[in-house]
C-alpha positions in Angstrom: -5.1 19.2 -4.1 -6.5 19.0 -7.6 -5.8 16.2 -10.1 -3.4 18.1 -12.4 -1.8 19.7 -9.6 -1.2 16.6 -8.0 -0.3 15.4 -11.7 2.3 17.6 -11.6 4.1 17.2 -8.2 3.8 13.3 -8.8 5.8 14.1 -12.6 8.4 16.4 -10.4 9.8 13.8 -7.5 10.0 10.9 -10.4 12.7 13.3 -11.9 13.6 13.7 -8.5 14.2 10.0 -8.1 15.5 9.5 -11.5 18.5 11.7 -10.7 18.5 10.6 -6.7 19.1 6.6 -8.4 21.6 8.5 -10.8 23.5 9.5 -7.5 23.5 6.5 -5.7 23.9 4.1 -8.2 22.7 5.2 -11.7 26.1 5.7 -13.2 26.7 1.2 -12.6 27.7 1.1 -9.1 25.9 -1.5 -7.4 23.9 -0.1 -4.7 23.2 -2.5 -1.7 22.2 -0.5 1.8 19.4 2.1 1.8 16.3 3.0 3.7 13.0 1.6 2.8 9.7 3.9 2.6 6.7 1.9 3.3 3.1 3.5 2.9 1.7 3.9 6.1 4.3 2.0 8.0 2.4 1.8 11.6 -0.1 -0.4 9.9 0.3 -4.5 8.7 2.4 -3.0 5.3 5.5 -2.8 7.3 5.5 -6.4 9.3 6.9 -7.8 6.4 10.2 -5.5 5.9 10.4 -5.9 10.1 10.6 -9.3 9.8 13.1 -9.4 6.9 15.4 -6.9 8.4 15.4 -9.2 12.2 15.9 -12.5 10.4 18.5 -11.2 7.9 16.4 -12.2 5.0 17.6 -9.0 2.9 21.4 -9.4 4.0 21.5 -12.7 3.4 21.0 -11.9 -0.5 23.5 -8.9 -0.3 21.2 -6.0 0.6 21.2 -4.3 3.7 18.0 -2.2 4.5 18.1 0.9 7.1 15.4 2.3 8.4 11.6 2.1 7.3 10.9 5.6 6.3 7.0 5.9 6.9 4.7 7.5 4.5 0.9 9.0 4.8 -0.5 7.2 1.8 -1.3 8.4 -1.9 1.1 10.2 -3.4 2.7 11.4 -0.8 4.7 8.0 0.2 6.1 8.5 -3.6 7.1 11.9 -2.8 8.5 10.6 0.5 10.3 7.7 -1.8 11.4 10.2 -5.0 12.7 13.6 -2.7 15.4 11.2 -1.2 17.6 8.5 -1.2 14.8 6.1 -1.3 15.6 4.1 -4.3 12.8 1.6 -3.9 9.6 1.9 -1.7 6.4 0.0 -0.4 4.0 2.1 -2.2 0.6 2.2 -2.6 -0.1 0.8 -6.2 -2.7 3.5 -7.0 -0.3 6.3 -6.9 2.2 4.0 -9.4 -0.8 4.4 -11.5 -1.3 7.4 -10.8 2.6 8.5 -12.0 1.7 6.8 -15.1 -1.0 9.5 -15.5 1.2 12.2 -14.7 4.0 10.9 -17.7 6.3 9.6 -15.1 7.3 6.3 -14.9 7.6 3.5 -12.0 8.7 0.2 -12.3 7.0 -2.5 -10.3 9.1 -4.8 -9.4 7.4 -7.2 -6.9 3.8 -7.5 -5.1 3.4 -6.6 -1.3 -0.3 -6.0 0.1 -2.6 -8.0 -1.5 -5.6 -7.9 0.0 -8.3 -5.1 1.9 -7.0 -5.9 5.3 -6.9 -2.9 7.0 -9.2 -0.9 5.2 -12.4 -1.3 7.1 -14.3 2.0 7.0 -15.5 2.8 10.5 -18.2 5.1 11.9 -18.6 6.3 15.7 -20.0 3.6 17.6 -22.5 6.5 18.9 -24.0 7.3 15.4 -26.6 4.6 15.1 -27.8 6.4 11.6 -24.9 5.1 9.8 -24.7 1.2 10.2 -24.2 -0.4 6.7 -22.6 1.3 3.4 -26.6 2.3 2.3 -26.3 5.1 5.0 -23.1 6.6 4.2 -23.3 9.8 2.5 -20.1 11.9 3.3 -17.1 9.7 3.2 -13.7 10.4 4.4 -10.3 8.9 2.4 -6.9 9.8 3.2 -5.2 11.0 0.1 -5.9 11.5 -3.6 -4.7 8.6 -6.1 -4.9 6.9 -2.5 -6.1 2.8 -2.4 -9.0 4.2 0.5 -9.5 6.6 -2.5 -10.4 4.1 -5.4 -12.0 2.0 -2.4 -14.3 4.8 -1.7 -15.6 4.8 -5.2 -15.1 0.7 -6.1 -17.1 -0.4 -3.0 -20.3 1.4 -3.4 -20.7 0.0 -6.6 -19.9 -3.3 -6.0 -22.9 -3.1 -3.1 -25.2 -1.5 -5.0 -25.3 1.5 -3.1 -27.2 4.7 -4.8 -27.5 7.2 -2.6 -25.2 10.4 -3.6 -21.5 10.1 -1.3 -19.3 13.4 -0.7 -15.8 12.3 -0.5 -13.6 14.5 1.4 -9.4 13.6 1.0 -8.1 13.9 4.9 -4.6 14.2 4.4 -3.9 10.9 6.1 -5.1 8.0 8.2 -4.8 9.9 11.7 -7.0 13.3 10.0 -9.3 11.0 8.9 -9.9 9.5 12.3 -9.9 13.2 13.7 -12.4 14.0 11.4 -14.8 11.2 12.4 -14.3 11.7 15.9 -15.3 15.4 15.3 -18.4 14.1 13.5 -17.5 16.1 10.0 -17.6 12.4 7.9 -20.0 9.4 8.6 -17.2 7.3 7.6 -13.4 7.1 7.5 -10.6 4.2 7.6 -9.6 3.3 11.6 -6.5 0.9 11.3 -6.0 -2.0 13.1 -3.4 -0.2 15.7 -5.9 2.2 16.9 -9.1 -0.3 16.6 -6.7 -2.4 19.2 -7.2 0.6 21.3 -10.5 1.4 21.7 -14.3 0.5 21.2 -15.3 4.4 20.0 -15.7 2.9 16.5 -18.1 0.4 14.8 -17.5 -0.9 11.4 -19.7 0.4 8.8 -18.2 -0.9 5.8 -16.3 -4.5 5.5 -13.7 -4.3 2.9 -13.3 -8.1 2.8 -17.1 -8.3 2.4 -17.3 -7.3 -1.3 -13.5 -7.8 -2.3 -11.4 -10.6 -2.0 -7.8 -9.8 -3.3 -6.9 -6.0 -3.9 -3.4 -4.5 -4.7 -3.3 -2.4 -2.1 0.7 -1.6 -2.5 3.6 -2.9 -4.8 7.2 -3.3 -4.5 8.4 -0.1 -7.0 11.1 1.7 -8.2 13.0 3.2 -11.4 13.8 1.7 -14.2 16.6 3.2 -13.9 17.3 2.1 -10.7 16.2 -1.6 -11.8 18.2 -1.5 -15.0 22.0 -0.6 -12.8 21.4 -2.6 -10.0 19.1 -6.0 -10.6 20.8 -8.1 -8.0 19.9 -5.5 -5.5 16.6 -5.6 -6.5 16.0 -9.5 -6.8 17.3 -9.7 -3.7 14.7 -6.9 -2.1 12.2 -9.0 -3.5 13.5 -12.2 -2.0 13.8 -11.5 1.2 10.3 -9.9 1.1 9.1 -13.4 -0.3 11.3 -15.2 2.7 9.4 -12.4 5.1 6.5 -13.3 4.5 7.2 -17.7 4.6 8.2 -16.8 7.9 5.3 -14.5 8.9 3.0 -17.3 8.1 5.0 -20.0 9.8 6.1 -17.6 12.8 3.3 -15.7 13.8 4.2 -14.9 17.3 7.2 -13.6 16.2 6.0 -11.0 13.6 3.4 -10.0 16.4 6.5 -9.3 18.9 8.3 -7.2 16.0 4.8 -5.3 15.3 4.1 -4.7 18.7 8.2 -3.1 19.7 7.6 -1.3 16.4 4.0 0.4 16.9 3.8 0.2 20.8 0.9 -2.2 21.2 0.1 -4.7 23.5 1.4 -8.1 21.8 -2.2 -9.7 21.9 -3.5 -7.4 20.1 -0.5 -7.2 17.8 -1.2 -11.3 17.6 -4.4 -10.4 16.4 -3.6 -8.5 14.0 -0.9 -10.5 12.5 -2.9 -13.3 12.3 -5.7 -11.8 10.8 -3.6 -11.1 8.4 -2.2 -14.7 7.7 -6.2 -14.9 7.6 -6.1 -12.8 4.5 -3.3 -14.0 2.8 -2.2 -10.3 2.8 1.1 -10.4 1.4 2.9 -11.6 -1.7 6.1 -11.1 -3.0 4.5 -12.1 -6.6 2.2 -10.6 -9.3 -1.7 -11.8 -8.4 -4.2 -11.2 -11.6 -6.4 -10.7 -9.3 -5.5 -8.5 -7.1 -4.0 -6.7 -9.5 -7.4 -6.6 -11.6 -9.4 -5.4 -8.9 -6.9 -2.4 -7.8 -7.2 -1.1 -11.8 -10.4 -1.5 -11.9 -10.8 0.8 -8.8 -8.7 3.7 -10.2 -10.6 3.4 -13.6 -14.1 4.2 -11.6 -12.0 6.6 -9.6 -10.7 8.5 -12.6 -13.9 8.0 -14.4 -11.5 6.8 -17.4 -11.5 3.4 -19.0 -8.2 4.6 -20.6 -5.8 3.5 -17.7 -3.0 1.9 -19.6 -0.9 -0.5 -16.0 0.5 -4.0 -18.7 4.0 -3.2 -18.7 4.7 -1.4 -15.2 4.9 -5.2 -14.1 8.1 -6.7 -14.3 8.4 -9.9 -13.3 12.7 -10.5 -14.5 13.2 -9.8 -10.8 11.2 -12.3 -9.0 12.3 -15.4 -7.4 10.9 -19.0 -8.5 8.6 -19.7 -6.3 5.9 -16.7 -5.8 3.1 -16.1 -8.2 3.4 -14.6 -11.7 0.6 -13.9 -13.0 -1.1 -10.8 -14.6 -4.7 -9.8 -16.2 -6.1 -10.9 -19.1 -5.6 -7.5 -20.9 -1.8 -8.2 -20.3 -1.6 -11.6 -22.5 
């Protein structure tokens, strides 16, 4: 898909959400019970909303969340978010950029992923050419205005690597495994849940190595949405912040959740959750940092400096106690 076609789907399904929030809430009725879609939901994004929804964390600030409605990634978790009655979402924060491109508008209403765990690029443990990110030269992402996406562009140049890269979008995280697999890319994303699996796959490229806090998703949804129903909203983002006290405190419990969810083995599921406590992954707040890092990604994706990102932050609906804090271009 090209840029301006995907410019112009992304435009359509923020109508399409505008008039889903109208629906379900838009006209001043306070909305409190809805499904939740989460970018690539197999993965670490959804431990968070798992844990919220077993403790009670959301219900026990009025909001009752359904289902976790998985998306592939990109654009295509806003679509999944905007085509429904998905009124806010777990999306990756380079396709809320992305919108903003397309003349649509998000609003971002609390952090989520906040760091590059997860997003590893892996080549086969057979192909010894490729063993550090000098010897990649046809690189695999899942979707455009994706966060592998910008990564494919931001972490080359933060290495110092020269060498010309083909980048080929794979239509998700599985594809891009298939592809790899079939030997058509040097290099793709393998999550966690299927490195738990396997030893087929070496990593070639650390994330972590050369980037220490990325905004990999955000908290997001209309401001339309936001504007009708603000308690439902603050309380969305509170329990996320209460999700993720107790992820850090109750590790072995977030592991049991991930492992029912994804149909792991819970040591490996351990693993991974603490791993990500390692990282610091998640954050119900707004980190500079992260935030800085993700922009700065899309801009060398895009090949534009003029990425305009200040006011898609709004920080009315966080609770006390998370960070709050945004760029220096944002002061």
């Amino acid at each position: 898909m090209n840029r301006s076609t995907t410019a112009l789907a992304t435009g359509a399904v923020v109508a399409a959400l505008a008039l889903s929030a109208c629906s379900s809430g838009g006209s001043g009725e306070n909305v409190t019970a809805f499904d939740i879609a989460v970018s690539n939901a197999t993965e670490p994004y959804s431990i968070p909303w798992l844990v919220g929804k077993d403790q009670g964390l959301f219900e026990k600030h009025g909001v009752t969340i359904g289902s976790i409605v998985p998306g592939k990634g990109g654009g295509t978790t806003v679509r999944n978010m905007l085509s429904g009655d998905l009124p806010i979402a777990d999306v990756g924060f380079t396709s809320v950029l992305e919108s903003r491109g397309a003349g649509a508008e998000l609003s971002v209403v609390g952090g989520a992923t906040q760091s590059v765990y997860g997003l590893d690029f892996y080549a086969l443990s057979s192909n010894d050419k490729v063993r550090t990110i000098n010897d990649i030269s046809t690189w695999a992402y899942t979707n455009p205005q994706s966060v592998t996406q910008a990564l494919s562009f931001i972490l080359p140049e933060v290495a110092g690597a020269t060498q010309p890269i083909e980048r080929t979008s794979s239509g998700g995280i599985g594809e891009g495994v298939a592809l790899l697999e079939a030997g058509s890319v040097d290099v793709a994303v393998v999550p966690p849940s299927v490195v738990a699996k396997t030893d087929k796959f070496r990593v070639a490229v650390s994330s972590a190595d050369y980037l220490e806090k990325f905004q990999q998703s955000v908290i997001a949804t209309t401001p339309e949405f936001a504007e009708n129903n603000p308690d439902t909203v603050k309380g969305v983002v509170a329990g996320y912040a209460e999700a993720v006290e107790y992820i850090h405190n109750n590790p072995d419990r977030a592991a049991e959740l991930y492992a029912d969810y994804i149909d792991i083995d819970l040591e490996s599921a351990k693993a991974i959750v603490n791993r990500a406590v390692q990282y610091d992954n998640w954050g119900a707040g707004f980190n500079a940092n992260a935030i800085e890092q993700a922009v700065k990604a899309q801009r060398i994706a895009m090949d534009s400096d003029d990425l305009q990102f200040c006011d898609l932050f709004h920080d009315d609906f966080l609770p006390e106690n998370v960070s709050d804090t945004l760029p220096d271009e944002c002061k």
